[in-house]
GUZAKE-942168 format. One line per 5 residues: their letters; for each residue x, y, z of C-alpha. Coordinates in Angstrom, 1 decimal, padded with zeros to 4 digits, always signed. Example, Ala and Ser with C-alpha at 12.3 -4.5 7.8 and 13.67 -1.06 7.14 Angstrom:
<sites>
as	+012.3,-004.5,+007.8 | +013.7,-001.1,+007.1
</sites>
This chain:
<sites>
xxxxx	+015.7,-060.8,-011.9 | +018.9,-058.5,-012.0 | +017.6,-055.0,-013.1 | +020.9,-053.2,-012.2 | +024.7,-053.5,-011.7
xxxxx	+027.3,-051.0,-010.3 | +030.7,-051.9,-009.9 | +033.4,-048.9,-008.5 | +037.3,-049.5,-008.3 | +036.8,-053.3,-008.8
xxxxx	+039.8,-055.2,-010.0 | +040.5,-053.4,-013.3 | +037.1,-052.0,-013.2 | +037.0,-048.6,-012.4 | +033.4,-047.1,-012.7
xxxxx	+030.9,-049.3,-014.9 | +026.6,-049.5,-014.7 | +024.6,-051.6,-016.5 | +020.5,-051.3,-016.8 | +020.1,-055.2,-017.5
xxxxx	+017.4,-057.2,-019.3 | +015.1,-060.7,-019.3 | +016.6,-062.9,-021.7 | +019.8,-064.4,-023.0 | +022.3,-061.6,-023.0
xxxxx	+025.8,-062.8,-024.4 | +029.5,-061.6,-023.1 | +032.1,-061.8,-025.5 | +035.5,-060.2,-025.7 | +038.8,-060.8,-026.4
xxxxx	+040.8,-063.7,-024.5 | +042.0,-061.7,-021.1 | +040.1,-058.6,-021.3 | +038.2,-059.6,-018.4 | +034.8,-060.9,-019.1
xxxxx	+034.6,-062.9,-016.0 | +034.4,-059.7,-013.9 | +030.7,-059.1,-014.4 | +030.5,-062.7,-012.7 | +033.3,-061.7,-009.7
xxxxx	+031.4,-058.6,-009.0 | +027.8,-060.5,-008.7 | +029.8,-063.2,-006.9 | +031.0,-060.6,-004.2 | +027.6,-058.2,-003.9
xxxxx	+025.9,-062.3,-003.0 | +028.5,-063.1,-000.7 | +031.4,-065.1,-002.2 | +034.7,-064.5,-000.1 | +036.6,-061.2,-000.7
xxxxx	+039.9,-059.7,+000.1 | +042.0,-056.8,-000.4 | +043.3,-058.4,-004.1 | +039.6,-057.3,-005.4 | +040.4,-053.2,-004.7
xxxxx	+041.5,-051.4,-008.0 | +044.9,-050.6,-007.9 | +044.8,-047.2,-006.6 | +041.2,-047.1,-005.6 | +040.9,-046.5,-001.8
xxxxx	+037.8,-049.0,-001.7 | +035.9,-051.3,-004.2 | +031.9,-051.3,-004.4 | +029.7,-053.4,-006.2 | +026.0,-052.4,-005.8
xxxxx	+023.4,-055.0,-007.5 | +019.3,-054.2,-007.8 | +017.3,-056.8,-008.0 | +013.6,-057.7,-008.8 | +012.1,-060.1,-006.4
xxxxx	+009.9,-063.0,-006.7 | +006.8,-062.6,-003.7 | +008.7,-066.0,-002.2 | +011.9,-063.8,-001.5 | +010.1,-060.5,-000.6
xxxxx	+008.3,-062.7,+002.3 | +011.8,-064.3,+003.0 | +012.9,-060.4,+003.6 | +010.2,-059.4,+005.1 | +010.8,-062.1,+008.2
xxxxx	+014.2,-061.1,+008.3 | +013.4,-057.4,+009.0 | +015.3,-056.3,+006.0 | +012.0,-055.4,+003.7 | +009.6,-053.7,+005.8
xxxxx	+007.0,-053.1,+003.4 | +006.3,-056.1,+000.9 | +007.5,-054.7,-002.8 | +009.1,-056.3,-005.6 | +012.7,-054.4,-005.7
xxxxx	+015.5,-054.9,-003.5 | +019.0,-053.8,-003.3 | +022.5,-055.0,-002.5 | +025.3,-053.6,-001.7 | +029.2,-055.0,-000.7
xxxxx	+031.8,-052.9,+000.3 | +035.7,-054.0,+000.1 | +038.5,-052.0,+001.6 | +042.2,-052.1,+001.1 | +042.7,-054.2,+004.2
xxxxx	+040.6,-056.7,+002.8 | +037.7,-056.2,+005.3 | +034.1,-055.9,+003.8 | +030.9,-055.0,+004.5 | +027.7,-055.7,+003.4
xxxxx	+024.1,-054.2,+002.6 | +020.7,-055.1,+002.1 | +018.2,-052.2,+001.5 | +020.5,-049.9,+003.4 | +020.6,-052.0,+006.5
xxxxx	+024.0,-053.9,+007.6 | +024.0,-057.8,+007.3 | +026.5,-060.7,+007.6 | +028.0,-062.9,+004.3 | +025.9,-065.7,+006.0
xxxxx	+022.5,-063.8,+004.6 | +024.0,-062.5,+001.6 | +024.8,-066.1,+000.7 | +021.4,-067.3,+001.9 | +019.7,-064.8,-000.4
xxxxx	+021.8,-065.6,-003.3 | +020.1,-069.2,-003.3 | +016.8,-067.3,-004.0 | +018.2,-064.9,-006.9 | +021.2,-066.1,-009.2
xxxxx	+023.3,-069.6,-009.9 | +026.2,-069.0,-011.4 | +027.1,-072.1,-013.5 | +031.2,-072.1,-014.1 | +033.6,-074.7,-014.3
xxxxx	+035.0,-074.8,-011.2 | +034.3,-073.3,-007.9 | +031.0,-072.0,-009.1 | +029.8,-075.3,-009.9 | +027.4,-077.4,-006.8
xxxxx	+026.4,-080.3,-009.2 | +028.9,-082.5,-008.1 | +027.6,-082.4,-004.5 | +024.7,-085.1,-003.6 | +022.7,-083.1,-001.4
xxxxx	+022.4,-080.9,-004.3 | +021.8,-083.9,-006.9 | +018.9,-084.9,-004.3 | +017.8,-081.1,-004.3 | +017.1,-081.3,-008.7
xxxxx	+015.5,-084.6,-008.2 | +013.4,-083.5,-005.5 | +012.4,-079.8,-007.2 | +010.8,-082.3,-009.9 | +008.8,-084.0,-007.4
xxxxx	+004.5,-083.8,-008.8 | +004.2,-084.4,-005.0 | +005.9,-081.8,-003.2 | +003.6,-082.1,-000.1 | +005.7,-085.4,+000.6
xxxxx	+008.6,-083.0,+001.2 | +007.4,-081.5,+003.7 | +005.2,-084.8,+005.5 | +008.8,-086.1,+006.0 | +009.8,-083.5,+007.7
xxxxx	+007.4,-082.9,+009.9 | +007.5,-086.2,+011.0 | +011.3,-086.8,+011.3 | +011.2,-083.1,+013.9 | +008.0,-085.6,+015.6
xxxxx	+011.0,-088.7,+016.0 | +013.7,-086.2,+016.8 | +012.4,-084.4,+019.6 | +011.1,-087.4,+021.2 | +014.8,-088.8,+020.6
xxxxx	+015.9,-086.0,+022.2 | +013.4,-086.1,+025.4 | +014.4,-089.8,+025.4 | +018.0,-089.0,+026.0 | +017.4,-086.0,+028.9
xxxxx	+015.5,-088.4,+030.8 | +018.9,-090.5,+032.1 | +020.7,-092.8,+030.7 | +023.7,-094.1,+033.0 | +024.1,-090.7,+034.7
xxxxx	+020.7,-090.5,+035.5 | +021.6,-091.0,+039.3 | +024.1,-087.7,+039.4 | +021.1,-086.1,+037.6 | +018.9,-087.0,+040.0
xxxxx	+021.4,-085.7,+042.5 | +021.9,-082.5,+041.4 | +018.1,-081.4,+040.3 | +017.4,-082.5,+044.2 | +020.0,-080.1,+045.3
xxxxx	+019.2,-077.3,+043.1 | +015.3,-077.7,+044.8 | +016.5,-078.0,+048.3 | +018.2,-074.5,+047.0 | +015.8,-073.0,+045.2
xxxxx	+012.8,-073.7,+047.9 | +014.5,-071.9,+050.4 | +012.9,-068.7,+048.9 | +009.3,-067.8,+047.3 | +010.2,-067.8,+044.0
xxxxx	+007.1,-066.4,+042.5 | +006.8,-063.4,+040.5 | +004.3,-061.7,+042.5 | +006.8,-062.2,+045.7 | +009.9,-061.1,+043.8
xxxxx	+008.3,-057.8,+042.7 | +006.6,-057.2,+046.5 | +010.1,-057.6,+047.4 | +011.7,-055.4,+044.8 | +008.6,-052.9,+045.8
xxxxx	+009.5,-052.8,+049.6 | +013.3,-052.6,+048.9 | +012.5,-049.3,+046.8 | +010.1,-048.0,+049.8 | +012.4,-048.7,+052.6
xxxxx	+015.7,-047.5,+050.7 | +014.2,-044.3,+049.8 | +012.1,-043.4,+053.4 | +013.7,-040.6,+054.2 | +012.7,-038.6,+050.7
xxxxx	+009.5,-040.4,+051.1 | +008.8,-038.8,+054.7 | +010.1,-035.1,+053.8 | +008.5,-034.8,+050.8 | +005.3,-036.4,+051.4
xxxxx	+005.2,-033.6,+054.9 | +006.1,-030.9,+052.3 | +003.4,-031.5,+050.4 | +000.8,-032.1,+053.3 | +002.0,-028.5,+054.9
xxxxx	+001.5,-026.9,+051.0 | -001.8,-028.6,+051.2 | -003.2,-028.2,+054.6 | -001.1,-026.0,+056.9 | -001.9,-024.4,+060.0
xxxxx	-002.9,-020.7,+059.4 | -003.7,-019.5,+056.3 | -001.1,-019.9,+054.1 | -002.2,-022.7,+052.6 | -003.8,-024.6,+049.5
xxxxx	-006.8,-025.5,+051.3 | -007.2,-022.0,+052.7 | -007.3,-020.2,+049.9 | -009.6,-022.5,+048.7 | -012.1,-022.0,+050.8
xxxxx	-011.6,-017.9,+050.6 | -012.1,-018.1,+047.1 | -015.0,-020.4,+047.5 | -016.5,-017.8,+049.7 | -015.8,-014.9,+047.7
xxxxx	-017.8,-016.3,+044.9 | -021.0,-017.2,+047.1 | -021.3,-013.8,+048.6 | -021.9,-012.8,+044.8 | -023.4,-015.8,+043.0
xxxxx	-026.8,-014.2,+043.5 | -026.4,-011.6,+041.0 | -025.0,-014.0,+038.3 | -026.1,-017.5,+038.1 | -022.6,-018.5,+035.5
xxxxx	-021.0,-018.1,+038.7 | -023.0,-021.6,+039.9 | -020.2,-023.8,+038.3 | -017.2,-022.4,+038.8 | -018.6,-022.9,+042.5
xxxxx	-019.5,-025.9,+042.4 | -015.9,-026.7,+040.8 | -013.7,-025.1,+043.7 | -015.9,-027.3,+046.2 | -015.4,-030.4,+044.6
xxxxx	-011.5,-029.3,+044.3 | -012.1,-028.7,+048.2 | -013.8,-031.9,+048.6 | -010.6,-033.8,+046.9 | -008.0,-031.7,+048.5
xxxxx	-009.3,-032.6,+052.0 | -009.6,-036.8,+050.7 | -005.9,-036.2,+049.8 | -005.5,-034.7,+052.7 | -006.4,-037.5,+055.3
xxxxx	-005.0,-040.2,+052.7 | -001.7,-038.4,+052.8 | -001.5,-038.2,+056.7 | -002.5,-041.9,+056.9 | +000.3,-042.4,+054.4
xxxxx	+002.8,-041.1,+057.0 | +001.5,-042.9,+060.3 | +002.3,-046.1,+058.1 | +005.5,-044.9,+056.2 | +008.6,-046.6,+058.8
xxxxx	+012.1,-045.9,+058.7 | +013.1,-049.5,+059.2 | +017.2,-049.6,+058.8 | +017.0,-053.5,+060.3 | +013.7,-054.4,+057.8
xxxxx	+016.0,-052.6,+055.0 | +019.0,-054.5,+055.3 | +017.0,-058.0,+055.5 | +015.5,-057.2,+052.2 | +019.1,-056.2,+050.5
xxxxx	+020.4,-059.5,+052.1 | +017.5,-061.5,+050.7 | +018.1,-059.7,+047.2 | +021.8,-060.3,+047.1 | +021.0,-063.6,+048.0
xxxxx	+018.8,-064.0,+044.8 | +021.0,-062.5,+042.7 | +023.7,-064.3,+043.5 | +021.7,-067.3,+042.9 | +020.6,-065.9,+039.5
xxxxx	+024.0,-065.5,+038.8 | +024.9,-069.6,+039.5 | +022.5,-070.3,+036.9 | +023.4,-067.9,+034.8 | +019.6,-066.1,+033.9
xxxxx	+018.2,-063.4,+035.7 | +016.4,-062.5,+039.2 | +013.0,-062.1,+037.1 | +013.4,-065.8,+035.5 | +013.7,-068.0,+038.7
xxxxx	+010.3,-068.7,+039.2 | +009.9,-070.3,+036.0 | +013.3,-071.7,+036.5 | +012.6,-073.1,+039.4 | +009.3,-074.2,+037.8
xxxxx	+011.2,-076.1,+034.9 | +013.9,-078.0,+037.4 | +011.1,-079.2,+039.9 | +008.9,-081.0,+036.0 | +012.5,-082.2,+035.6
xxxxx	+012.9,-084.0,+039.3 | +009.0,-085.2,+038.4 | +010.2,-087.0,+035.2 | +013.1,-088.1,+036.2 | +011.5,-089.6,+039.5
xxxxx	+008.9,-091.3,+037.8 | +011.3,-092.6,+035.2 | +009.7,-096.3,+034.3 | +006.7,-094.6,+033.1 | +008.1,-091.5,+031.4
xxxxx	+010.4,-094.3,+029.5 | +008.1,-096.5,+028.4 | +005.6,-093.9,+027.4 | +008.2,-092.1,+024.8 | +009.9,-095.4,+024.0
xxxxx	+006.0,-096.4,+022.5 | +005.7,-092.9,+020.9 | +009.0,-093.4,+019.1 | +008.3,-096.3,+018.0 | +004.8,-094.7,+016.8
xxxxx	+006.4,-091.8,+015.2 | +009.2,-094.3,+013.3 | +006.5,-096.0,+011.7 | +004.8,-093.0,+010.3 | +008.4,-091.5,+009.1
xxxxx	+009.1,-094.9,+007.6 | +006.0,-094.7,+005.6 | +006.0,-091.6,+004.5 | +010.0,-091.9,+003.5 | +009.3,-095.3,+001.4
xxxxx	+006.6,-093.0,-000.1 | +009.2,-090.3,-000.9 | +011.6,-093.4,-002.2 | +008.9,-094.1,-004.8 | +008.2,-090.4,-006.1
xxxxx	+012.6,-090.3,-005.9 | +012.4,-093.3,-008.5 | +009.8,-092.8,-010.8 | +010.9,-088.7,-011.2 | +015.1,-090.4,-011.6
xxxxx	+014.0,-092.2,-014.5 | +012.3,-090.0,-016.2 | +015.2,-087.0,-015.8 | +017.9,-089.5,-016.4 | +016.1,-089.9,-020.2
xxxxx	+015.4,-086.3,-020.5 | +019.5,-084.8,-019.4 | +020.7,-088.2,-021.3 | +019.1,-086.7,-024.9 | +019.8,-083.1,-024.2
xxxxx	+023.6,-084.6,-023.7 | +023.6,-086.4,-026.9 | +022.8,-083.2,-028.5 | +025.7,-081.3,-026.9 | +028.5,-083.1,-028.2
xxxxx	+028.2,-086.1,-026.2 | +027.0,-089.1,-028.5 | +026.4,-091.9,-026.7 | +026.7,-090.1,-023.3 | +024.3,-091.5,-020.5
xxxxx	+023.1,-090.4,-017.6 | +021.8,-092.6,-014.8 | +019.9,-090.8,-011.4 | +020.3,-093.9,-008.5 | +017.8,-093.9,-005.8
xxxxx	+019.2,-096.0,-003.0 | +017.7,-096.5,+000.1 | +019.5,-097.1,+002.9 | +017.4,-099.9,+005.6 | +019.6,-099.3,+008.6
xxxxx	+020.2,-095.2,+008.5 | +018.5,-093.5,+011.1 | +015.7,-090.6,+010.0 | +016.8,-087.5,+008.4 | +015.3,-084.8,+007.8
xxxxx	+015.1,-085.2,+003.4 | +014.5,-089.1,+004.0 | +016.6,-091.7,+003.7 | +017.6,-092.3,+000.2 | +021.1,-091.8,-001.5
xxxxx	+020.9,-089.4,-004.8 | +023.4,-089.6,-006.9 | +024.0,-089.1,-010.6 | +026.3,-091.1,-012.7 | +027.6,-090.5,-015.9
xxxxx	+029.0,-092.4,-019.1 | +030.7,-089.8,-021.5 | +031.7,-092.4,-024.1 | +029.2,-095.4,-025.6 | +030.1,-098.7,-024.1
xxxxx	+031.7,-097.0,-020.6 | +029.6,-098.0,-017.0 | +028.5,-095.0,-015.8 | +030.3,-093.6,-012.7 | +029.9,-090.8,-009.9
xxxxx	+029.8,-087.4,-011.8 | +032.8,-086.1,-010.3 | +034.9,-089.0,-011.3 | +034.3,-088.8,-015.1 | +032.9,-085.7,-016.6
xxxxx	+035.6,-082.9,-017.3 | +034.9,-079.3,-016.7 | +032.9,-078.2,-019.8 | +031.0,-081.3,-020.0 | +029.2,-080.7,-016.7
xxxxx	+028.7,-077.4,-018.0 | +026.6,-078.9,-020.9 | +024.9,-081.4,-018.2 | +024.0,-078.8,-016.0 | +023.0,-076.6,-018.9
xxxxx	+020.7,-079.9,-019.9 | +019.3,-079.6,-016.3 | +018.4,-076.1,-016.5 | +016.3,-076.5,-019.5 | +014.6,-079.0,-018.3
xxxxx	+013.8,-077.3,-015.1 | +012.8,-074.3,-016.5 | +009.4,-075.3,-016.0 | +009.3,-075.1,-012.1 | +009.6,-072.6,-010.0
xxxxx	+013.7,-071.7,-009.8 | +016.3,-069.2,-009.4 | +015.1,-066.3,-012.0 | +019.0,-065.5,-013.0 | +021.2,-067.6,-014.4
xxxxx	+024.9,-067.6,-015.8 | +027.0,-069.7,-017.2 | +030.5,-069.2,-017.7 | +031.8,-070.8,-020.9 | +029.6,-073.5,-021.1
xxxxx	+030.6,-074.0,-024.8 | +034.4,-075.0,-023.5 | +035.4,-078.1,-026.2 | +032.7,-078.1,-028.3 | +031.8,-076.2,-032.0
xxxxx	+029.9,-076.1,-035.2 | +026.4,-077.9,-034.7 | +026.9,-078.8,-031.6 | +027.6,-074.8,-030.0 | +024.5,-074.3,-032.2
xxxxx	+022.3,-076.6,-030.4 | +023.7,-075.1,-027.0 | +023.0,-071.9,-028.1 | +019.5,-072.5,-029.4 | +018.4,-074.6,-025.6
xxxxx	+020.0,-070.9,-023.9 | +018.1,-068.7,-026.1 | +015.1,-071.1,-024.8 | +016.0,-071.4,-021.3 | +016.2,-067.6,-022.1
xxxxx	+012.5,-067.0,-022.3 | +011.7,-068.4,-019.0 | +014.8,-067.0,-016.4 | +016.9,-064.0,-017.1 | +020.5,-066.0,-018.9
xxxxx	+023.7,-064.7,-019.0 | +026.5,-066.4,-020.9 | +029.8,-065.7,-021.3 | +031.3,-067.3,-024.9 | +033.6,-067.3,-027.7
xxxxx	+031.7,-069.0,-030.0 | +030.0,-067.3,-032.6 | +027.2,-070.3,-032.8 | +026.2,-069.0,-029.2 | +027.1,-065.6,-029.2
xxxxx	+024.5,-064.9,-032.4 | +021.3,-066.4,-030.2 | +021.6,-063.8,-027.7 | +018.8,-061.4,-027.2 | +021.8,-058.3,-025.9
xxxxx	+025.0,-058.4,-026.1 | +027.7,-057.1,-024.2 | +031.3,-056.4,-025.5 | +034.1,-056.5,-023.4 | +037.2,-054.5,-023.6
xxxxx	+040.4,-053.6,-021.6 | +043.0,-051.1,-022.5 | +046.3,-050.9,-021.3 | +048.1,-047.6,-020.9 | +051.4,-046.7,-018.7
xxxxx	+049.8,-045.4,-016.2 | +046.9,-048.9,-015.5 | +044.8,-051.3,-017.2 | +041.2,-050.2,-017.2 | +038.2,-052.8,-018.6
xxxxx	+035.2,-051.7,-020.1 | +032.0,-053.0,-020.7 | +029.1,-051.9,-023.3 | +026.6,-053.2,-025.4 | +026.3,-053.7,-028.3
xxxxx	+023.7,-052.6,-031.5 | +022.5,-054.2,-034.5 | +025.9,-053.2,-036.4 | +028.0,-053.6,-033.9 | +027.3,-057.1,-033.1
xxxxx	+027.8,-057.8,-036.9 | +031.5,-056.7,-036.1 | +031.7,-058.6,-032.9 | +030.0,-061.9,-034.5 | +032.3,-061.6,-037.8
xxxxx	+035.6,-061.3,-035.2 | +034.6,-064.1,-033.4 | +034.2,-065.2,-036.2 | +037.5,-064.4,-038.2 | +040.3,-063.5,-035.6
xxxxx	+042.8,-060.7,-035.9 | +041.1,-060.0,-040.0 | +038.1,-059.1,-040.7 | +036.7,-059.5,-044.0 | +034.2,-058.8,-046.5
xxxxx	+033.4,-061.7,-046.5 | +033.3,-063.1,-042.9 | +031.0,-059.0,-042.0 | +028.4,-061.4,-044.5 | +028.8,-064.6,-042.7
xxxxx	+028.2,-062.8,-039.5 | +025.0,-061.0,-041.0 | +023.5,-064.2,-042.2 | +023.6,-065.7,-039.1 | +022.0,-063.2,-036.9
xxxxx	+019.4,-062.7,-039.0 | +019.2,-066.4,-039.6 | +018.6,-066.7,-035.6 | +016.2,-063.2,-035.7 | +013.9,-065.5,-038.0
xx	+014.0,-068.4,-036.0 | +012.7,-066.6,-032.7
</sites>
């Protein structure tokens, strides 16, 4: 749910915030004032394309910062995206636009691309307009309603795990030859015959690495490690091991007259004791420690050479072994062809069966849920101004298609706006405001499953009035009490249902246009109601008409 909206130097928005509620909350206002902004600015902070026309004119950058409350689905979504460390239900978003049209945008503080923006949007608001806004004409998103209706939505998700079952073996299928298997063949030969020509295992890469470090580095090796054995053990007495032993004899030519001498002895001999094991393990260092110029300069030749071939097949010196690991199963398969063929040619034909059953099983579910929707959005249409409309949701299934990954059936929804008319594709016949009423129908309906928890519709009351904007307000004062609503209206019928209101204003001076946005108390929305209801006069008697009907609609609910 949207808790919170800031917008700063947006269009003519210059500073607005808005603590927002569950519920139907209307947006009214006089014709151009701007009450589609509130909708622009959500549309930007989720990822809808921006430019420099959206900066206020004088404002050196516009911001639109959006809280929202999150369902546990989209705080795990987040969460696996790094961008909610700890699982809470609150989230924030923020866009950034700047004169030169460039943006930038925010989730929870951290940077993050329009593609996730857009991606988290699916999980938060749909914004239901007339025109850009609105995805019902598409069929993947026709199939999507159907499919969210499903009783079975286990069969969703056997479908696809079986069509990624086909696929991959498809794809194995294909590597394995085809007509160029021959030049395959060919090449993974000669990248062996290459590759074998070293030890490509780890273990002999990093004792190689290891010895290139020793040998390059000898010469410190040798004159520190004889530093530290003359330090240690030099001749004389000026040395550690030296003054070791004096102080170890110092203490025993008085431990008898105070036994909590008795460890500190037996300390400095075992510190004698180790200094004389590092000692000989140091000089044995040195009679194996060579300065081998000839051994050094076979090892950089040998590493050059394995970078260079690292750099042919463009990975690193660390990932040949399993490179070469990978190309040698590929000769194998490729070598033993026949049997690799027929054995995933069998498995295909074993995984096609099972996605064929389990799509014709999805194909059912598609046709039994179609009919029953089709009846439901067909009355829900005849209620908003369309008698005699129809709606028919076809299930086709196409025999010959290949798998996909949601099945194989066509879902598309046709329409008939007038009795007698053969319904037809949805984008062919139904005008701008009656798809808004269709999807509104939708919405209602699937207000009982699991959906997007915002939703706004922009003038979904566009050629209708009297009963009929009644009934549409009345089914988004219902969908109301299930998702968070916004509507945008100029119809009293709808604007009296809301739970809030919002007024919106705009005032023109010489110096800009500024719009402004508040809501609205119990008086107040009298006087809003009675001029939507009256125009430029308001009267006496049209202040009563708007009474009656809030309160008319407070005793209803």
């Amino acid at each position: 749910m949207l808790n919170y909206l800031r917008i700063e130097n947006f269009a003519i928005v210059e500073h607005l915030e808005l603590q927002l509620n569950q519920g139907l909350t209307i947006i009214s206002g006089e014709t151009g004032a701007g009450k589609s902004i509130l909708i622009d600015a959500l549309g930007l902070v989720l990822g809808e394309r921006a430019d420099s026309s959206l900066v206020r004119s004088g404002g050196e950058m516009a911001q639109v910062t959006a809280n929202f409350h999150l369902s546990p689905k989209v705080q795990h979504w987040l969460h696996q995206q790094n961008l909610l460390p700890v699982l809470e239900p609150q989230c924030q978003i923020r866009r950034m636009v700047q004169q030169n049209g460039r943006s930038r945008g925010f989730i929870n503080d951290n940077p993050v691309s329009v593609q996730i923006l857009r991606k988290l949007s699916e999980y938060l608001v749909d914004i239901h307009g007339q025109h850009v806004h609105q995805s019902l004409l598409k069929h993947d998103m026709q199939r999507q309603i159907v499919d969210d209706m499903l009783s079975d939505q286990q069969v969703l998700e056997r479908v696809k795990q079986t069509y990624q079952r086909w696929k991959s073996l498809q794809v194995a299928l294909q590597t394995m030859g085809g007509q160029d298997r021959e030049s395959k063949l060919a090449l993974l030969r000669y990248q062996v015959q290459e590759l074998e020509k070293f030890e490509l295992t780890p273990q002999a890469i990093q004792s190689l690495e290891e010895e290139h470090r020793r040998l390059a580095h000898a010469h410190k090796l040798l004159e520190n490690s004889q530093q530290a054995l003359a330090l240690l053990d030099a001749e004389g007495e000026d040395s550690t091991l030296s003054y070791l032993f004096c102080a170890s004899r110092e203490l025993n030519a008085v431990q008898k007259h105070d036994n909590q001498l008795n460890d500190i002895i037996t300390m400095l001999d075992n510190a004698i004791t180790q200094t004389q094991e590092a000692v000989r393990e140091l000089r044995h260092y040195l009679t194996k420690l060579d300065i081998d110029p000839p051994r050094l300069q076979e090892i950089e030749q040998q590493i050059s050479a394995l970078q260079d071939l690292a750099r042919k097949h463009k990975i690193r010196v660390s990932e040949l072994p399993a490179y070469f690991e990978q190309v040698i199963n590929q000769l194998q398969q490729l070598e033993n062809y026949e049997q690799s063929v027929n054995r995933l040619q069998s498995e295909m034909v074993e995984a096609w069966q099972d996605y064929r059953q389990v799509a014709e099983e999805l194909h059912e579910q598609r046709l039994h849920t179609a009919q029953q929707l089709s009846k439901q959005i067909t009355a829900y249409m005849q209620q908003l101004g369309m008698p005699g409309g129809n709606l028919v949701i076809a299930v086709s299934a196409d025999e010959d298609a290949t798998p996909a990954l949601a099945g194989m059936d066509l879902v598309e929804f046709l329409v008939s706006t007038n009795p007698g008319q053969a319904p037809r594709p949805l984008a062919k016949v139904a005008s701008g405001g009656e798809l808004s009423r269709i999807s509104l129908a939708i919405q209602v309906i699937a207000a009982q499953t699991s959906g997007v928890p915002t939703l706004v519709f922009d003038e979904v009351d566009v050629g209708i009035g009297g009963g009929t904007a009644e009934i549409v307000g009345h089914l988004l004062r219902q969908l109301g009490t299930q998702r968070q609503v916004f509507c945008i209206t100029h119809l009293p019928q709808v604007a009296c249902q809301g739970s809030h209101h919002l007024r919106v204003t705009k005032t023109i001076s010489r110096q800009n246009t500024t719009t402004k946005i508040k809501w609205l108390e119990e008086s107040q929305r009298v006087q809003e109601i009675a001029r939507m209801l009256g125009g430029v006069e308001i009267t006496a008697q049209t202040l009563a008409h708007a009474q009656e009907m809030l309160q008319r609609q407070q005793q209803v609910s």
